[in-house]
C-alpha positions in Angstrom: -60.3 39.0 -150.6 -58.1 39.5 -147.5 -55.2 36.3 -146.4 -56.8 33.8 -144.3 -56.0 34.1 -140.3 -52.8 32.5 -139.6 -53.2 32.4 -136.3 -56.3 30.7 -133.6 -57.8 33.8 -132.0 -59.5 31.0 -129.5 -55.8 30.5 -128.6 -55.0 34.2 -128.6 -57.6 34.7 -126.1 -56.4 32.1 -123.8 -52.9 33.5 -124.1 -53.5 36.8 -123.7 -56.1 36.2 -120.8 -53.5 34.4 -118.7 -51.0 37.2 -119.4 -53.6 39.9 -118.3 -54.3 37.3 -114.8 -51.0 36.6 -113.5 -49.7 40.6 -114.6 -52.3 42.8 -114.1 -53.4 45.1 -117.2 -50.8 48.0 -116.5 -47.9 45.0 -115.9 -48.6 43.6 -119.2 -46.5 45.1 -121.9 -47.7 45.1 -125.4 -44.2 43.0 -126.2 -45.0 40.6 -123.8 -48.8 40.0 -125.0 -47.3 39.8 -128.8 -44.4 37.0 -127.6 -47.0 35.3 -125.6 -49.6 35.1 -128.1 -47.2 34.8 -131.5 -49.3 37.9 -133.2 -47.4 40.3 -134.5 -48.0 43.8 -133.4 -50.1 44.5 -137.1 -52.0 41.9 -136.4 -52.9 42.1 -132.8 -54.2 45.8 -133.7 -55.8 44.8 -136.9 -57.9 42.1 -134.9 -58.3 44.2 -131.3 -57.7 47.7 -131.9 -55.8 48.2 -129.3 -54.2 46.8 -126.1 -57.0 47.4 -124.3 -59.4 46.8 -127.3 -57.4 43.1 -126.4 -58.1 43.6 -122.5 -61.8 44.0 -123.4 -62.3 40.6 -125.1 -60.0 39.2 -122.7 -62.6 40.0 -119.6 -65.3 38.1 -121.9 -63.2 35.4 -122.4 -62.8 35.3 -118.6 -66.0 35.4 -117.9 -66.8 32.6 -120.5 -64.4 30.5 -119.5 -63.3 30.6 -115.8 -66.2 32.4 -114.1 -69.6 30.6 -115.2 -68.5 27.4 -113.0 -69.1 29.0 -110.1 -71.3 31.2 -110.6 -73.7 27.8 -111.9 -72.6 26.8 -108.3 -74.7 29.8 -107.3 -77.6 29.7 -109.6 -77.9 25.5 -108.9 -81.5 24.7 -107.9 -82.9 24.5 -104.9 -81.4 27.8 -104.2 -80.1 28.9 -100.8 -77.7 28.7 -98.6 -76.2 25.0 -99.4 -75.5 27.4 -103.1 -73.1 29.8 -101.3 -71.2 27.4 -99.3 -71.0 25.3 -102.4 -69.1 28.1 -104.1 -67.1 29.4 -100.8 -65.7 25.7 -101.3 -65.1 25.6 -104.9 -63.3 29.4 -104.3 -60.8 27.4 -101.3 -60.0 24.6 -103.5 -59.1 26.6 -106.5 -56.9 29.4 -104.1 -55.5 26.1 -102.2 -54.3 24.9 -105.9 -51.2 25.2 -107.7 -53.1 26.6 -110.7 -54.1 29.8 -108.3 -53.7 33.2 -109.5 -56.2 35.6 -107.7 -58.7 37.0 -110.0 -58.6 38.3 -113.3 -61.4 40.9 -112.2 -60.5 41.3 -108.4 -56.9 42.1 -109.9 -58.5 44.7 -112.6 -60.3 46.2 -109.5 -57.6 46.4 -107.6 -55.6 48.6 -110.5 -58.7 50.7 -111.5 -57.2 53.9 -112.1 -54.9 52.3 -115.1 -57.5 50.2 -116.6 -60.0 51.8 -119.0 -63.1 52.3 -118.0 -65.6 50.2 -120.9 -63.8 47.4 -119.2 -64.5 48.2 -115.4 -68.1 48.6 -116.7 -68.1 44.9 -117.7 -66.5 43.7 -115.0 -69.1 45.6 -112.6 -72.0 43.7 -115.2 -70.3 40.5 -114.7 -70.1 41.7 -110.7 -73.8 41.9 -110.6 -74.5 38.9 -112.3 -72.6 37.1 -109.2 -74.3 39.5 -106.6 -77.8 39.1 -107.9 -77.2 35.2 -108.0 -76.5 35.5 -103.9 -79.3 37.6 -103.2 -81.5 34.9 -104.5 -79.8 32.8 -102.7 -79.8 34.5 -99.8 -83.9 35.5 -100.2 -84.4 31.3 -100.8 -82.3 30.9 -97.7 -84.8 33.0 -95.4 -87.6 32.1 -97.5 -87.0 28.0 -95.5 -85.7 29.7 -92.9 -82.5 29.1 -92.6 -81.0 32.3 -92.1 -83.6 34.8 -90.2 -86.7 36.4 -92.3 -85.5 40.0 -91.0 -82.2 39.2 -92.5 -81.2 41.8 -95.1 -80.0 40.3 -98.3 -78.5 43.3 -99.7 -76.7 43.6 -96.9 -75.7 39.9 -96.5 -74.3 40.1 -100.4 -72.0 42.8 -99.6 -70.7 40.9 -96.9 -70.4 38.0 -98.8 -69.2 39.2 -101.8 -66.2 40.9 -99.8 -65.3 37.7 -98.1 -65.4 36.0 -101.2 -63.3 38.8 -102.7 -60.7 38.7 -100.1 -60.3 34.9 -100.4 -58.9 36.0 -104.2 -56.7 38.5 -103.0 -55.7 36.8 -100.0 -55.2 33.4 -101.4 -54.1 30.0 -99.4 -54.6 30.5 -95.5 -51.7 30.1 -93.7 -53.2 26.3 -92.9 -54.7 25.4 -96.0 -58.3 24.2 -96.2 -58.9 23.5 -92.6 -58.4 26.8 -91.6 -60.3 28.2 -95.0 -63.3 25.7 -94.0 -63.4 27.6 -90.3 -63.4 30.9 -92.0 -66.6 29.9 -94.2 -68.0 28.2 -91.0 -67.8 31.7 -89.2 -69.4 33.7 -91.9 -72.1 31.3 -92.4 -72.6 30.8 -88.8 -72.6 35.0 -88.3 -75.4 35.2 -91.0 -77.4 32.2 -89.8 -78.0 33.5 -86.1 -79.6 37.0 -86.7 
Protein backbone atom coordinates (compact mmCIF):
# COMPACT_ATOMS: atom_id res chain seq x y z
CA UNK A 1 0.00 0.00 0.00
CA UNK A 2 1.48 3.24 -1.41
CA UNK A 3 1.88 6.77 1.18
CA UNK A 4 -1.19 8.72 1.16
CA UNK A 5 -1.11 12.10 -1.19
CA UNK A 6 0.43 14.75 0.63
CA UNK A 7 -0.63 17.21 -1.39
CA UNK A 8 -4.62 18.60 -2.83
CA UNK A 9 -4.45 17.81 -6.55
CA UNK A 10 -7.81 20.16 -6.53
CA UNK A 11 -5.21 22.78 -5.51
CA UNK A 12 -2.60 21.53 -7.94
CA UNK A 13 -4.97 22.08 -10.67
CA UNK A 14 -5.82 25.59 -9.71
CA UNK A 15 -2.19 26.38 -9.39
CA UNK A 16 -0.95 25.02 -12.26
CA UNK A 17 -3.97 26.26 -14.47
CA UNK A 18 -3.25 29.89 -13.55
CA UNK A 19 0.47 29.28 -14.27
CA UNK A 20 -0.35 27.80 -17.78
CA UNK A 21 -3.06 31.27 -18.18
CA UNK A 22 -0.97 34.16 -17.39
CA UNK A 23 2.40 32.18 -19.14
CA UNK A 24 1.38 30.43 -21.91
CA UNK A 25 2.34 26.58 -22.17
CA UNK A 26 5.92 27.11 -23.84
CA UNK A 27 6.50 30.19 -20.95
CA UNK A 28 5.87 27.91 -18.20
CA UNK A 29 8.91 26.15 -17.01
CA UNK A 30 8.64 22.88 -15.23
CA UNK A 31 10.57 24.80 -12.14
CA UNK A 32 8.13 27.30 -12.10
CA UNK A 33 4.94 24.83 -12.21
CA UNK A 34 6.78 22.71 -9.23
CA UNK A 35 7.38 26.14 -6.95
CA UNK A 36 3.95 27.20 -7.78
CA UNK A 37 2.19 24.07 -7.09
CA UNK A 38 4.68 22.79 -3.95
CA UNK A 39 5.03 19.11 -5.93
CA UNK A 40 8.12 17.97 -6.25
CA UNK A 41 9.26 17.09 -9.62
CA UNK A 42 8.65 12.93 -8.62
CA UNK A 43 5.60 13.65 -7.82
CA UNK A 44 4.24 15.98 -10.38
CA UNK A 45 5.35 13.08 -13.07
CA UNK A 46 4.10 10.28 -10.93
CA UNK A 47 0.55 12.00 -10.90
CA UNK A 48 0.63 13.72 -14.72
CA UNK A 49 3.15 12.04 -16.65
CA UNK A 50 4.50 14.77 -17.93
CA UNK A 51 4.41 18.62 -18.31
CA UNK A 52 2.04 18.40 -20.75
CA UNK A 53 0.38 15.25 -19.33
CA UNK A 54 -0.14 18.41 -16.48
CA UNK A 55 -1.25 20.87 -19.39
CA UNK A 56 -3.87 18.25 -20.49
CA UNK A 57 -5.77 18.15 -17.07
CA UNK A 58 -5.10 21.73 -16.80
CA UNK A 59 -7.38 22.58 -20.14
CA UNK A 60 -10.16 20.34 -18.29
CA UNK A 61 -9.86 22.01 -15.26
CA UNK A 62 -10.34 25.18 -17.33
CA UNK A 63 -13.10 24.21 -18.92
CA UNK A 64 -14.72 23.04 -15.57
CA UNK A 65 -14.05 25.80 -13.91
CA UNK A 66 -13.88 29.12 -15.77
CA UNK A 67 -15.60 28.30 -19.07
CA UNK A 68 -19.10 26.68 -18.22
CA UNK A 69 -20.40 30.19 -16.91
CA UNK A 70 -20.54 31.51 -19.98
CA UNK A 71 -21.09 29.13 -22.04
CA UNK A 72 -24.64 28.49 -19.64
CA UNK A 73 -25.01 32.22 -20.65
CA UNK A 74 -25.29 30.72 -24.21
CA UNK A 75 -27.24 27.63 -23.65
CA UNK A 76 -29.88 29.86 -21.15
CA UNK A 77 -33.50 29.25 -22.38
CA UNK A 78 -35.29 31.00 -24.46
CA UNK A 79 -32.45 30.84 -26.87
CA UNK A 80 -31.46 33.65 -29.23
CA UNK A 81 -30.05 36.51 -29.59
CA UNK A 82 -30.66 38.19 -25.89
CA UNK A 83 -28.05 34.60 -25.18
CA UNK A 84 -25.13 36.16 -27.26
CA UNK A 85 -25.37 39.63 -26.03
CA UNK A 86 -25.64 38.17 -22.55
CA UNK A 87 -22.20 36.57 -22.96
CA UNK A 88 -20.53 39.51 -25.18
CA UNK A 89 -21.31 41.35 -21.76
CA UNK A 90 -20.23 38.88 -19.29
CA UNK A 91 -16.77 38.61 -21.84
CA UNK A 92 -16.43 42.88 -21.32
CA UNK A 93 -16.91 42.79 -17.69
CA UNK A 94 -14.39 40.06 -17.08
CA UNK A 95 -11.62 41.71 -19.80
CA UNK A 96 -12.60 45.30 -18.02
CA UNK A 97 -11.58 43.42 -14.51
CA UNK A 98 -8.56 43.35 -12.60
CA UNK A 99 -8.72 39.62 -12.52
CA UNK A 100 -8.20 39.61 -16.60
CA UNK A 101 -5.82 37.45 -18.25
CA UNK A 102 -6.96 36.64 -21.84
CA UNK A 103 -7.72 33.07 -22.34
CA UNK A 104 -6.37 30.02 -21.32
CA UNK A 105 -7.46 28.44 -24.73
CA UNK A 106 -7.20 31.65 -27.07
CA UNK A 107 -3.57 31.87 -25.54
CA UNK A 108 -2.97 27.89 -26.30
CA UNK A 109 -4.15 28.86 -29.91
CA UNK A 110 -2.23 31.54 -30.23
CA UNK A 111 1.18 29.30 -29.43
CA UNK A 112 -0.07 26.08 -31.38
CA UNK A 113 3.03 25.02 -32.88
CA UNK A 114 4.60 24.46 -29.10
CA UNK A 115 1.70 22.96 -27.57
CA UNK A 116 0.98 19.17 -28.15
CA UNK A 117 -1.51 18.35 -30.17
CA UNK A 118 -4.13 15.85 -27.76
CA UNK A 119 -4.50 19.20 -26.10
CA UNK A 120 -5.35 21.47 -29.18
CA UNK A 121 -7.82 18.53 -29.95
CA UNK A 122 -9.59 19.41 -26.69
CA UNK A 123 -9.55 22.71 -26.86
CA UNK A 124 -11.09 22.50 -30.57
CA UNK A 125 -13.95 20.04 -28.55
CA UNK A 126 -14.43 22.56 -26.01
CA UNK A 127 -14.40 25.18 -29.16
CA UNK A 128 -17.29 23.52 -30.63
CA UNK A 129 -19.19 23.12 -27.69
CA UNK A 130 -19.22 27.12 -27.64
CA UNK A 131 -19.87 27.41 -31.47
CA UNK A 132 -22.65 24.86 -31.52
CA UNK A 133 -24.31 26.74 -28.47
CA UNK A 134 -24.27 30.09 -30.91
CA UNK A 135 -25.58 28.48 -33.79
CA UNK A 136 -28.61 27.52 -31.79
CA UNK A 137 -28.70 30.68 -30.84
CA UNK A 138 -28.37 32.21 -33.79
CA UNK A 139 -31.12 29.50 -35.67
CA UNK A 140 -33.66 30.62 -32.41
CA UNK A 141 -32.74 34.14 -33.27
CA UNK A 142 -34.11 33.91 -36.98
CA UNK A 143 -36.50 31.31 -36.05
CA UNK A 144 -38.62 34.90 -34.03
CA UNK A 145 -37.21 36.76 -36.38
CA UNK A 146 -34.93 38.77 -35.12
CA UNK A 147 -32.07 38.53 -37.24
CA UNK A 148 -33.23 37.66 -41.03
CA UNK A 149 -34.47 33.94 -42.00
CA UNK A 150 -31.78 34.02 -45.01
CA UNK A 151 -29.21 34.68 -42.38
CA UNK A 152 -26.51 32.07 -42.41
CA UNK A 153 -25.68 30.76 -38.92
CA UNK A 154 -22.59 29.14 -39.81
CA UNK A 155 -21.41 31.98 -41.07
CA UNK A 156 -22.71 34.34 -38.25
CA UNK A 157 -20.74 31.89 -35.58
CA UNK A 158 -17.54 32.44 -37.31
CA UNK A 159 -18.05 35.96 -37.11
CA UNK A 160 -19.01 35.85 -33.78
CA UNK A 161 -16.75 33.59 -32.36
CA UNK A 162 -13.82 35.83 -33.80
CA UNK A 163 -15.18 38.89 -32.21
CA UNK A 164 -15.52 37.20 -29.17
CA UNK A 165 -12.04 35.86 -29.59
CA UNK A 166 -10.44 39.18 -30.19
CA UNK A 167 -12.12 40.68 -27.11
CA UNK A 168 -9.66 37.91 -25.19
CA UNK A 169 -6.69 38.84 -27.01
CA UNK A 170 -7.39 42.37 -27.18
CA UNK A 171 -8.59 42.91 -23.75
CA UNK A 172 -9.89 46.46 -22.11
CA UNK A 173 -10.80 48.99 -24.95
CA UNK A 174 -8.96 51.90 -24.77
CA UNK A 175 -12.47 53.51 -22.98
CA UNK A 176 -13.60 50.73 -21.03
CA UNK A 177 -17.15 49.39 -21.26
CA UNK A 178 -18.70 52.16 -23.08
CA UNK A 179 -16.70 51.77 -25.93
CA UNK A 180 -16.83 47.64 -25.49
CA UNK A 181 -20.79 48.14 -25.30
CA UNK A 182 -20.62 50.12 -28.91
CA UNK A 183 -18.46 47.44 -30.26
CA UNK A 184 -21.16 44.67 -29.40
CA UNK A 185 -23.90 47.19 -30.47
CA UNK A 186 -22.15 47.20 -34.01
CA UNK A 187 -21.87 43.47 -34.45
CA UNK A 188 -25.27 42.84 -33.33
CA UNK A 189 -26.70 45.66 -35.31
CA UNK A 190 -24.54 44.24 -38.58
CA UNK A 191 -26.19 40.77 -38.11
CA UNK A 192 -29.67 41.98 -37.26
CA UNK A 193 -30.16 44.08 -40.63
CA UNK A 194 -29.49 41.38 -43.36
Amino acid sequence: MGRPKAYNREKVLDDATHLFWQKGYHGTPLSELVAVTGLNKHSMYKEFGSKAGLFDECIEHYWSKILREPLGLLKQEPLGLSNIIALFENRIEYVCSKEFKSCLFVKSTIEKDLVEDRALEQIQKRNEVYTGAFIDCLKAAMDSGEIPETSDPEFLTNYLFHFLVGILVMGKPEKGKVEARKLIAFVISSITTG
